[in-house]
Z-matrix of the N, CA and C atoms (Angstrom, degrees):
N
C 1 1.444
C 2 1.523 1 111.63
N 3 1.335 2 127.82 1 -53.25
C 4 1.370 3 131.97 2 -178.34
C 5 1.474 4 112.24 3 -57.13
N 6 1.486 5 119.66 4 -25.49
C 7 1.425 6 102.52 5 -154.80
C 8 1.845 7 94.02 6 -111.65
N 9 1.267 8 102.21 7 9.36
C 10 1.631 9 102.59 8 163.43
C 11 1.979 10 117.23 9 -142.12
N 12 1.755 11 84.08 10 23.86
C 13 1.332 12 92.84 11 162.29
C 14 1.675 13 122.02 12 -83.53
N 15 1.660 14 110.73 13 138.56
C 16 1.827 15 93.29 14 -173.36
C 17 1.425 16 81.73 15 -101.13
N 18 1.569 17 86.03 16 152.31
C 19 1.317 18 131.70 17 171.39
C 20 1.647 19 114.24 18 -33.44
N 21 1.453 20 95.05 19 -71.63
C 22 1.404 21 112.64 20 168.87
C 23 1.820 22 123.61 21 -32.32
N 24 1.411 23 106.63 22 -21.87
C 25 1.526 24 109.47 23 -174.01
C 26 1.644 25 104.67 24 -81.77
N 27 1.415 26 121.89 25 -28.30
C 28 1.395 27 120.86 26 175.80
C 29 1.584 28 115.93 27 -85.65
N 30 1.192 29 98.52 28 179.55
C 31 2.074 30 90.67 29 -176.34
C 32 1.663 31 84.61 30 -105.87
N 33 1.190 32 140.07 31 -54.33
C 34 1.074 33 128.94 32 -176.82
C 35 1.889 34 100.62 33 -146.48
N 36 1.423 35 92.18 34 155.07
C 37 1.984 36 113.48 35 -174.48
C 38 1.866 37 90.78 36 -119.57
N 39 1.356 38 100.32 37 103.63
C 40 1.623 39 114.03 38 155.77
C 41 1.897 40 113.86 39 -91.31
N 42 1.318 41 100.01 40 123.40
C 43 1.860 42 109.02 41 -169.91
C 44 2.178 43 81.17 42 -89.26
N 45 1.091 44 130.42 43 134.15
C 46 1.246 45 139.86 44 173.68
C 47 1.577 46 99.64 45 -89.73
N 48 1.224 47 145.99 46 64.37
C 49 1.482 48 148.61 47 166.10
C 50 1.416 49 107.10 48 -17.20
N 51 1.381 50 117.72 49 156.11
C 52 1.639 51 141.37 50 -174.94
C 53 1.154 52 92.57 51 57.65
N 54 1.486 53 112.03 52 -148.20
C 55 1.773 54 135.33 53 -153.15
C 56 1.577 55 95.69 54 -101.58
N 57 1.267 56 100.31 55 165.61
C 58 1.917 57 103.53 56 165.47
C 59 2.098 58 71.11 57 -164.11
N 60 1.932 59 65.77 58 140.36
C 61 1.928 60 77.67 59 160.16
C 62 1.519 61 115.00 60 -68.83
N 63 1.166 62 125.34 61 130.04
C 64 1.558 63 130.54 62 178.15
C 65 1.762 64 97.17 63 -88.30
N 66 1.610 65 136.54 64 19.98
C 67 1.049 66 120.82 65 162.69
C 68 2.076 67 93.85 66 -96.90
N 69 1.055 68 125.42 67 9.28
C 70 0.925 69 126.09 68 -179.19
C 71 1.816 70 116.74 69 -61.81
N 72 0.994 71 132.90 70 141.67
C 73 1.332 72 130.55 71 163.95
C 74 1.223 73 125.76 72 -114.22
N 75 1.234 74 132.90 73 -176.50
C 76 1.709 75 136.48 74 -148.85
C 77 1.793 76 104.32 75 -66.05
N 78 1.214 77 114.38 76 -53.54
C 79 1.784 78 128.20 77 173.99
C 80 1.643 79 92.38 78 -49.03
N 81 1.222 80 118.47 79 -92.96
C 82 1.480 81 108.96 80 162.98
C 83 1.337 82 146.27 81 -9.84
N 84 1.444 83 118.54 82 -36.70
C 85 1.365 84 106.69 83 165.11
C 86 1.714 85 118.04 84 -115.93
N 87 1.722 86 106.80 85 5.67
C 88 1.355 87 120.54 86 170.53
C 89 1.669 88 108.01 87 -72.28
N 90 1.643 89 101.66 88 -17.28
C 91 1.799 90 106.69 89 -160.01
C 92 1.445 91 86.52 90 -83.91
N 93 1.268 92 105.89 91 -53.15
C 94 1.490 93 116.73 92 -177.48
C 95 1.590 94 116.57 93 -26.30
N 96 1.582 95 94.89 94 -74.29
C 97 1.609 96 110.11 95 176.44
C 98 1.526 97 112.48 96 -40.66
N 99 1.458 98 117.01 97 -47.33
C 100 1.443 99 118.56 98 -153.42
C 101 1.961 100 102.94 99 -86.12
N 102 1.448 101 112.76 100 -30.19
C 103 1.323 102 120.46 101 -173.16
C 104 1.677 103 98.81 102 -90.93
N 105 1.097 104 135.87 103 -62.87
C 106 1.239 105 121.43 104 -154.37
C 107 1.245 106 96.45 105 -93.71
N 108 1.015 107 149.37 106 -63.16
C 109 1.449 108 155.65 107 159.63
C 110 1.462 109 135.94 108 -20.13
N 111 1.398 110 111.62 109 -58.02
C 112 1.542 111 137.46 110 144.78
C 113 1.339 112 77.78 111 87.28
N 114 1.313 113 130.67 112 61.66
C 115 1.501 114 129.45 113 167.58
C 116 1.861 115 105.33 114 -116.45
N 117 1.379 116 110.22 115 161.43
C 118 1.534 117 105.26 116 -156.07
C 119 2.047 118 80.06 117 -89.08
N 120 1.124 119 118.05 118 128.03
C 121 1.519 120 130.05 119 -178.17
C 122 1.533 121 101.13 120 -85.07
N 123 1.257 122 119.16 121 -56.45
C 124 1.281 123 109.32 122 -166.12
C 125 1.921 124 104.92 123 -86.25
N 126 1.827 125 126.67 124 46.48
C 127 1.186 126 119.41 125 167.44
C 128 1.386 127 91.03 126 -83.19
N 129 1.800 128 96.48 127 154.08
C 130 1.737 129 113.90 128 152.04
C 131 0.937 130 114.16 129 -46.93
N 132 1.850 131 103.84 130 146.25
C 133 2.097 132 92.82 131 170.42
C 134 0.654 133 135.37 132 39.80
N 135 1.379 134 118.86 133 30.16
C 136 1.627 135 126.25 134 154.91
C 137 1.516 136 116.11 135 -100.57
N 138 1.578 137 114.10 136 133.92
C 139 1.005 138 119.51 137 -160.93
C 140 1.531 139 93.27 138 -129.66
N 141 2.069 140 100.92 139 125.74
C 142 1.017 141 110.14 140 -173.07
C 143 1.743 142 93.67 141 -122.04
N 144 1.882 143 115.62 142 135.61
C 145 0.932 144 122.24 143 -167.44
C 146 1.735 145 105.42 144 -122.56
N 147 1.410 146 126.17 145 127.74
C 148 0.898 147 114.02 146 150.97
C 149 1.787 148 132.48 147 -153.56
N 150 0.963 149 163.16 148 146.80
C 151 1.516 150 161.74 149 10.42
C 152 1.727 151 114.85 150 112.87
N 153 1.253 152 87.70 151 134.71
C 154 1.891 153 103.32 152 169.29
C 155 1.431 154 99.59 153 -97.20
N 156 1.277 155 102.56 154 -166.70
C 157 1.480 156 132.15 155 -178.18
C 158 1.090 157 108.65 156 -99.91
N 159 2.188 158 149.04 157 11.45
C 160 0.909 159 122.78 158 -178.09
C 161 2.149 160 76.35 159 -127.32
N 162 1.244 161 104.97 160 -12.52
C 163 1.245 162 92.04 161 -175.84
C 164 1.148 163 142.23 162 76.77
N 165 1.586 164 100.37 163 24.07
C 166 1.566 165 106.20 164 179.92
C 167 1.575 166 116.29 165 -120.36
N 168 1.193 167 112.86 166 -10.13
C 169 1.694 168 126.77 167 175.74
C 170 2.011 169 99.56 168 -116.14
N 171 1.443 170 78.31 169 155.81
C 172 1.533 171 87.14 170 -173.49
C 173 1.538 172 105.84 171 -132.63
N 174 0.993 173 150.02 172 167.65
C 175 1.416 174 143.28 173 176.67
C 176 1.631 175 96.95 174 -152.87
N 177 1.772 176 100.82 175 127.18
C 178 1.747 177 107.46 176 176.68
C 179 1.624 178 73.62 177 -126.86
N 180 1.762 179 88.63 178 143.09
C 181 1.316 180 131.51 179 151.30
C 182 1.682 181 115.92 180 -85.83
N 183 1.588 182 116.85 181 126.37
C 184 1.380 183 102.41 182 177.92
C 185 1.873 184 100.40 183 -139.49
N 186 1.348 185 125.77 184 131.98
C 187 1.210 186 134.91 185 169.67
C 188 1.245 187 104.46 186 -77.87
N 189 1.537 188 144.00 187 112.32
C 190 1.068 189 148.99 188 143.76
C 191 1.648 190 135.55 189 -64.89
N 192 1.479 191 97.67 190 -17.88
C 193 1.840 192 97.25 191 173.51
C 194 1.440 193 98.79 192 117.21
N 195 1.468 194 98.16 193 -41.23
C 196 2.028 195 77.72 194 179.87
C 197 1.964 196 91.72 195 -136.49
N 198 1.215 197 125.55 196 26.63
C 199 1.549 198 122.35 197 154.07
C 200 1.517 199 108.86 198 175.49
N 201 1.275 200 113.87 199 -164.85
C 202 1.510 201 115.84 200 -176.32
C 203 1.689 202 118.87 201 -106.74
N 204 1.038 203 118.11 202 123.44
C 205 1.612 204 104.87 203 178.45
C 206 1.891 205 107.49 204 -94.49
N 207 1.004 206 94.20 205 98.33
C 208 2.010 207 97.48 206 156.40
C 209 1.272 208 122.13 207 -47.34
N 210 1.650 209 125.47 208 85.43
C 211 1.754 210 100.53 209 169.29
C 212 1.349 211 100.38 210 -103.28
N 213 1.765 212 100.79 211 159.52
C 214 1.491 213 119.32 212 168.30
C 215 1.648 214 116.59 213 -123.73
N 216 0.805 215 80.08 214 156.65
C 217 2.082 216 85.18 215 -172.21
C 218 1.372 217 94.67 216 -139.13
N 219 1.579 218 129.01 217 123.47
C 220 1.460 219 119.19 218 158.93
C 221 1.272 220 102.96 219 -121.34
N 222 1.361 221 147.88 220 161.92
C 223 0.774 222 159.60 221 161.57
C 224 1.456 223 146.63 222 -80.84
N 225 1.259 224 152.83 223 76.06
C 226 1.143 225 140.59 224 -117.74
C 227 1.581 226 116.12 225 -110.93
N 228 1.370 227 115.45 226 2.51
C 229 1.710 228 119.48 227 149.47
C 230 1.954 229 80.49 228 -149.29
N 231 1.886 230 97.11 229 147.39
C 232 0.995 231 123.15 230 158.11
C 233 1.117 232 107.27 231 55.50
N 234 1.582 233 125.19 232 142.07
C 235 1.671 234 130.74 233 -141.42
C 236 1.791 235 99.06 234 -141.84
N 237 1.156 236 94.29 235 160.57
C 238 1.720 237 121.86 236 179.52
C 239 1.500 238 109.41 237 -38.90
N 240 0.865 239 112.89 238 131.79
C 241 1.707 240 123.46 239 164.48
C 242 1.653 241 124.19 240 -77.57
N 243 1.519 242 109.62 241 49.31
C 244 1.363 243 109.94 242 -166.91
C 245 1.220 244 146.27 243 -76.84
N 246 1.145 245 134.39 244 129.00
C 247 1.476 246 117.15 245 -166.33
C 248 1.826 247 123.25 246 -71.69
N 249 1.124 248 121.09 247 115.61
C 250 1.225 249 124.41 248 -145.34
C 251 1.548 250 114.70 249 -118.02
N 252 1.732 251 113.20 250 -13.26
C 253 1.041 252 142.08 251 165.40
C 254 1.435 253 141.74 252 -75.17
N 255 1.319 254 107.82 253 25.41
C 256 1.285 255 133.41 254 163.18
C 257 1.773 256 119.88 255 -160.46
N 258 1.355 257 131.33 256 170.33
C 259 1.225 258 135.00 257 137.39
C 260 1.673 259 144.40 258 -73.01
N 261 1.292 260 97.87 259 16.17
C 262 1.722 261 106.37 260 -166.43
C 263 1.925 262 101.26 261 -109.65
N 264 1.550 263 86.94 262 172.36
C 265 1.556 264 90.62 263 -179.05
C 266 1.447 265 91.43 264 -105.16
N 267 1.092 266 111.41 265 139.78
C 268 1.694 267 139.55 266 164.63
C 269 1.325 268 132.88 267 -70.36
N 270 1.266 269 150.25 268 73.72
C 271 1.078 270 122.72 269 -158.83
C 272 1.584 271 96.46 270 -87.39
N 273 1.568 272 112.60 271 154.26
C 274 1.256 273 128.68 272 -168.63
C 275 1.521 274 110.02 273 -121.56
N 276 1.200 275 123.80 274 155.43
C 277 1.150 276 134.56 275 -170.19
C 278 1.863 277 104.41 276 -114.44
N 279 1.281 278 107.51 277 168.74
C 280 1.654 279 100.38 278 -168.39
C 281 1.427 280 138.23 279 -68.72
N 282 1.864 281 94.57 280 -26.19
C 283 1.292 282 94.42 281 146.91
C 284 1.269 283 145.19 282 -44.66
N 285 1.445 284 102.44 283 -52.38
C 286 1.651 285 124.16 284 -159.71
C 287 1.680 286 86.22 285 -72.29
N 288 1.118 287 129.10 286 -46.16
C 289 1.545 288 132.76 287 -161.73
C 290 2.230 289 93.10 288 -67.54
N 291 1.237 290 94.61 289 -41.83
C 292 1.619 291 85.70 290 177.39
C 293 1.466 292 108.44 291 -52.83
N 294 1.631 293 114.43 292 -61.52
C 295 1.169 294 128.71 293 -162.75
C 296 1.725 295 99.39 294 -48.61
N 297 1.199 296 105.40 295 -50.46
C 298 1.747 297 111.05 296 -168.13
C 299 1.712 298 112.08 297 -60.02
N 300 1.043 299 98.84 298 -29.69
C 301 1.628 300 107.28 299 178.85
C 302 1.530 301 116.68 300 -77.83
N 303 1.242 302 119.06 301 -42.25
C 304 1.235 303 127.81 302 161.74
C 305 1.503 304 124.40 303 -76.92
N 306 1.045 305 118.54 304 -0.25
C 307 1.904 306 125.78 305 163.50
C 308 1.163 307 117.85 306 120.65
N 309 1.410 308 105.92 307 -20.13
C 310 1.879 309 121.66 308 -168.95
C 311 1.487 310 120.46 309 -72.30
N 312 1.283 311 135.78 310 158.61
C 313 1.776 312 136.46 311 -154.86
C 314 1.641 313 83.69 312 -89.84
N 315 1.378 314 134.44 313 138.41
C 316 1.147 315 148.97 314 177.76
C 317 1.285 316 90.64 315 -85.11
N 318 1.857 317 140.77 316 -31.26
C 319 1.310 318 114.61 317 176.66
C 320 1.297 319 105.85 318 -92.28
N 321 1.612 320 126.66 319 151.62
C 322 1.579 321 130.28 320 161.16
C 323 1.630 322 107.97 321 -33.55
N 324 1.362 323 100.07 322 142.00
C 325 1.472 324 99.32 323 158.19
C 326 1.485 325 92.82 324 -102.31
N 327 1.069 326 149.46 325 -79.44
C 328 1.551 327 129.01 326 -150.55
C 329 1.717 328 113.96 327 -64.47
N 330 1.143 329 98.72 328 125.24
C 331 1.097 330 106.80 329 172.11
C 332 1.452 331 123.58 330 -104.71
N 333 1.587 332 114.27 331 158.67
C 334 1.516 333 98.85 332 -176.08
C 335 1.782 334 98.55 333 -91.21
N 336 1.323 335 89.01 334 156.22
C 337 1.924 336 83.66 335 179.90
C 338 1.976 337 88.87 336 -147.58
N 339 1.491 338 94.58 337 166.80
C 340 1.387 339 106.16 338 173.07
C 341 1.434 340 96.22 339 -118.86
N 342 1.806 341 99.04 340 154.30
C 343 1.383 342 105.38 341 168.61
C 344 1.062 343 117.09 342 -79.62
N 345 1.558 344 109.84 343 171.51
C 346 1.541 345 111.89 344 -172.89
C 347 1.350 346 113.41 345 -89.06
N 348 1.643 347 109.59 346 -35.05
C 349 1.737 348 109.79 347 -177.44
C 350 2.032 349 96.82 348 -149.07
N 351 1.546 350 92.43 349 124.33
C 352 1.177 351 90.68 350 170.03
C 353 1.717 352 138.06 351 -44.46
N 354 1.144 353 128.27 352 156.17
C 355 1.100 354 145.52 353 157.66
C 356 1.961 355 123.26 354 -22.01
């Protein structure tokens, strides 16, 4: 479902950065959202995504209006491209949500840079 879900069907996709225990359950990662995050948990179509430490299962939280849907995604060769370099939730745009579903780093790797001393 996730990896041929469009974008467009949620109001917004938050990526949950670093690890979260994936023995976690719905109370558990709603506390999460609402305490460290301070994001409204119970919006419509909001899709909250997050990741272990080996990177091959994913767990989205979704408020539907009248309960919570738990999805899981594991992967069964080769794992998520996750962003692991901060503590914040991400919100992602539809690209990045393609890229993430299909294995790829939701941030650019090339970056533009300036040199330090001309030529």
């Amino acid at each position: 479902m996730l990896r041929n879900a469009d974008h467009s069907s949620f109001a917004s996709v938050y990526v949950v950065c670093g690890y979260t225990d994936m023995r976690l359950g719905i109370d558990s990662l709603a506390t999460i959202i609402q305490s460290r995050y301070h994001l409204p948990v119970f919006a419509p179509e909001v899709l909250f995504l997050f990741c272990g430490r080996r990177a091959t299962k994913i767990k989205g939280l979704l408020w539907e209006g009248d309960g919570f849907l738990l999805l899981t995604k594991r992967v069964e060769s080769g794992h998520f491209s996750w962003p692991r370099n901060s503590k914040e939730a991400k919100q992602i745009n539809a690209q990045q949500f393609e890229w993430l579903m299909k294995g790829f780093p939701i941030d650019p790797v090339i970056r533009i840079s300036q040199p330090d001393k001309t030529a």
